[in-house]
Backbone bond lengths (Angstrom), bond angles and torsions (degrees), N, CA, C in turn:
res aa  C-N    CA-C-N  psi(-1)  N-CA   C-N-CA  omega(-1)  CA-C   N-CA-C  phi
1 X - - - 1.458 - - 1.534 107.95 -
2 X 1.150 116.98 114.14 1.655 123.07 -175.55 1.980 98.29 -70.04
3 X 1.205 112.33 -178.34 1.290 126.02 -157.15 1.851 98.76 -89.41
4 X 1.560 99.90 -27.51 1.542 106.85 177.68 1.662 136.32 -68.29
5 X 1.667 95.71 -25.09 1.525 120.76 153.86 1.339 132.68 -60.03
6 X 1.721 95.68 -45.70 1.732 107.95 173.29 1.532 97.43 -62.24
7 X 1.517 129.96 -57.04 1.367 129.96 -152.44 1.872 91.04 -67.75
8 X 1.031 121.24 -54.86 1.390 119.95 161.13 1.283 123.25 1.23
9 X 1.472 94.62 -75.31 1.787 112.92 -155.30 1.757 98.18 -95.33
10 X 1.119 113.73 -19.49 1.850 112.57 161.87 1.615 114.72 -57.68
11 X 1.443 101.64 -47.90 1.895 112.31 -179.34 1.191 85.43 -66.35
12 X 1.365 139.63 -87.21 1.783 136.66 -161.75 1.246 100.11 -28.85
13 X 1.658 133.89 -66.77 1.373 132.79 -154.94 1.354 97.32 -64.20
14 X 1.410 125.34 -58.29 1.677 142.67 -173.27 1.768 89.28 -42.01
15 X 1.628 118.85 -79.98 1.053 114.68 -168.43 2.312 117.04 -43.30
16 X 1.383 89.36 -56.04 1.579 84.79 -178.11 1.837 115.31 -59.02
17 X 1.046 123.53 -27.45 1.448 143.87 167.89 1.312 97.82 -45.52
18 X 1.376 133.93 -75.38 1.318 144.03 167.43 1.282 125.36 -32.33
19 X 1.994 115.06 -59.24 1.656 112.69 -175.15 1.384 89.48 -79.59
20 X 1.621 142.61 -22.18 1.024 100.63 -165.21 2.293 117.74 -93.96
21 X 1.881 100.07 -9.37 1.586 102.48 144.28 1.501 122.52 -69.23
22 X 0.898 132.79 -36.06 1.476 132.80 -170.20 1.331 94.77 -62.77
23 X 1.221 124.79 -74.14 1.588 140.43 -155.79 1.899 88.59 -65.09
24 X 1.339 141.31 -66.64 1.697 106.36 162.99 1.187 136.36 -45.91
25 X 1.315 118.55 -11.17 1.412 119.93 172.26 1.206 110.34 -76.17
26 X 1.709 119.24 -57.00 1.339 98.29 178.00 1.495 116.65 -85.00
27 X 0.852 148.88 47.89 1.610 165.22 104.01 1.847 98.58 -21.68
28 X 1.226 63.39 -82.75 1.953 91.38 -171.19 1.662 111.58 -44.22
29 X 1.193 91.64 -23.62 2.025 97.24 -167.64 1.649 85.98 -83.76
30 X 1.344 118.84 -52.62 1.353 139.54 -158.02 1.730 103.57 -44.61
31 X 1.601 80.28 -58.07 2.079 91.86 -171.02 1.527 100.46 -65.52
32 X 1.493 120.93 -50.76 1.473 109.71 -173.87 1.440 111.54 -68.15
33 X 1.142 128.03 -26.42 1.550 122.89 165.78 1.851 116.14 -56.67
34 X 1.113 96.81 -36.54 1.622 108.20 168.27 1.333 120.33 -67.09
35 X 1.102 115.17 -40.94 1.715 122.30 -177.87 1.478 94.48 -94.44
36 X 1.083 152.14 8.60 1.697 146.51 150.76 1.146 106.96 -90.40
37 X 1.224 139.23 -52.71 1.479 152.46 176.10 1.619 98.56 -47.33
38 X 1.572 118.18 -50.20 1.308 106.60 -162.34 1.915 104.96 -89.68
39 X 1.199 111.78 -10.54 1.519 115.59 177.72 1.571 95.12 -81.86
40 X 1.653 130.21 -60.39 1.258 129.88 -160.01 2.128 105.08 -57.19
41 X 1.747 112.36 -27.32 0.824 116.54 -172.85 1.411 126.76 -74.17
42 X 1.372 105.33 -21.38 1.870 145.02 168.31 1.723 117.96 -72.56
43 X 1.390 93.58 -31.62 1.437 100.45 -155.37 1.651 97.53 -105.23
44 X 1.842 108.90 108.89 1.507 121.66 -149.49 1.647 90.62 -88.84
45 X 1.482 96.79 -9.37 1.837 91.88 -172.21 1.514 117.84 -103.64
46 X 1.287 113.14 14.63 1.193 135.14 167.42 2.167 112.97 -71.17
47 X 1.236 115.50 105.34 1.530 95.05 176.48 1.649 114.79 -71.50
48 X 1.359 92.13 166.90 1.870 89.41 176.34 1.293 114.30 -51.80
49 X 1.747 103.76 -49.07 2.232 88.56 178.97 1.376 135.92 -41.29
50 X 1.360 89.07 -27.23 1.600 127.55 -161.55 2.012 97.22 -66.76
51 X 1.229 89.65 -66.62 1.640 103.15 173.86 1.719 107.81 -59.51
52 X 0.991 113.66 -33.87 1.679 97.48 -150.44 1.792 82.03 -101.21
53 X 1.459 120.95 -3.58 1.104 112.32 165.10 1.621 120.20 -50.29
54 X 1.684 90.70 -52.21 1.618 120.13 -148.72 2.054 90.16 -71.50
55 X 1.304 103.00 -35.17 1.283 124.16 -176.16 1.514 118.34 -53.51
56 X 1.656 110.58 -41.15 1.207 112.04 -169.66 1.766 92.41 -100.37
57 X 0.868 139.18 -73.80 1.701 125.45 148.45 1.162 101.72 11.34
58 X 1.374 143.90 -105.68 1.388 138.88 -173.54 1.909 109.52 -27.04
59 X 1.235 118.62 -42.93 1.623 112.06 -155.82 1.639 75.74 -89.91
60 X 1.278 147.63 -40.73 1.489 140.53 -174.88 1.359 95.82 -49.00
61 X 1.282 120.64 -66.30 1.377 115.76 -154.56 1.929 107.12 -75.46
62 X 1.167 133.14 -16.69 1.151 124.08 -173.86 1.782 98.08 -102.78
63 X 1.402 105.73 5.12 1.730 99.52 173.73 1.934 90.43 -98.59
64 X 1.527 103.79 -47.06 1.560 84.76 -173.40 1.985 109.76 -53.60
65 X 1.347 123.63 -60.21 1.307 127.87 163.38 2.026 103.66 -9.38
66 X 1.185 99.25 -79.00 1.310 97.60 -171.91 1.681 119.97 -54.48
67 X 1.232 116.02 -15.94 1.513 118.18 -155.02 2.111 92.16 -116.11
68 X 1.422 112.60 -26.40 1.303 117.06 146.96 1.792 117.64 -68.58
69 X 0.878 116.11 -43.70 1.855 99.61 -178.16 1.642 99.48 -71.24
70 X 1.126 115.94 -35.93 1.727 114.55 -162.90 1.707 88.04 -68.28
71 X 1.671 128.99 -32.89 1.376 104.17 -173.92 1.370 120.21 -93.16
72 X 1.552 111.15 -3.82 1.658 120.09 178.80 2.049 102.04 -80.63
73 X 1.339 107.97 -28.46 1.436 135.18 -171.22 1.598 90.91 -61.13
74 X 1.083 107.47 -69.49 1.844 122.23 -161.30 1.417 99.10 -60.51
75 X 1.439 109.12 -60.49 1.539 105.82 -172.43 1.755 128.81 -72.43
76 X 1.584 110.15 -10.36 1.503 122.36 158.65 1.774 101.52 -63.12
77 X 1.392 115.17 -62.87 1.708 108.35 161.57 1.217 120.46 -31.69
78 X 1.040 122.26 -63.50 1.467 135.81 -173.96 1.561 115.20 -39.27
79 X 1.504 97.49 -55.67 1.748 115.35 168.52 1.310 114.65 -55.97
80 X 1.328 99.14 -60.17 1.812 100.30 -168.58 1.754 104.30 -71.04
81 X 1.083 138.79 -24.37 1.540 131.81 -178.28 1.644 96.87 -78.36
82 X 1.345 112.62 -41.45 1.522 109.48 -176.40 1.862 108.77 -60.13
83 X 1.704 96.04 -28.96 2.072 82.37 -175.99 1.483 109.91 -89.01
84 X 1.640 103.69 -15.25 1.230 100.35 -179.15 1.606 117.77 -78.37
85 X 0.960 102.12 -28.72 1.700 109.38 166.17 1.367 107.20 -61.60
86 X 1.875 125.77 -63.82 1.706 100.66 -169.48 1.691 100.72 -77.17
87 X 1.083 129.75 -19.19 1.771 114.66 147.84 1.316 124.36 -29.49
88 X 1.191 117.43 -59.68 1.566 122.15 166.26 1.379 123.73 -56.27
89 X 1.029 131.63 -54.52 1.676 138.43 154.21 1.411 109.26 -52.29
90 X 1.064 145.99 -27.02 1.579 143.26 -165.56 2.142 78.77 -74.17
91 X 1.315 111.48 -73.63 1.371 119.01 -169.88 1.457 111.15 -25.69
């Protein structure tokens, strides 16, 4: 196994290591966004700012989520085209 396989299968492991924390995290973001939503929706002493605060907070944090995986996403590409290229030249 040349050194370009190992670097290979580190990005694969690195990458699956990642979607498979990320993807419980947002689980986890998901349910507690659910159980705030359903208390703020209960809670008569809450004002509207108050809610649509908590509201836009939730869409912040699942746009940063999305706009963080798309840049961990690109730059796992980034790696693996870069080894696969001096892989190709090593030959």
């Amino acid at each position: 196994m040349n050194q370009f396989n190992l670097v290979r299968q580190m990005i694969d492991f690195n990458r699956t290591t990642f979607d498979n924390t990320f993807g419980a995290m947002c689980m986890f973001q998901e349910q507690s966004e659910k159980m705030v939503n359903s208390f703020v929706e209960q809670a008569v002493w809450i004002p509207n700012e108050g809610k649509k605060a908590i509201t836009d907070m939730a869409a912040m944090m699942r746009k940063g989520c999305a706009e963080f995986k798309r840049a961990v996403d690109e730059n796992f590409g980034k790696a693996e085209a870069y080894f696969e290229q001096t892989s190709r030249a090593q030959e």
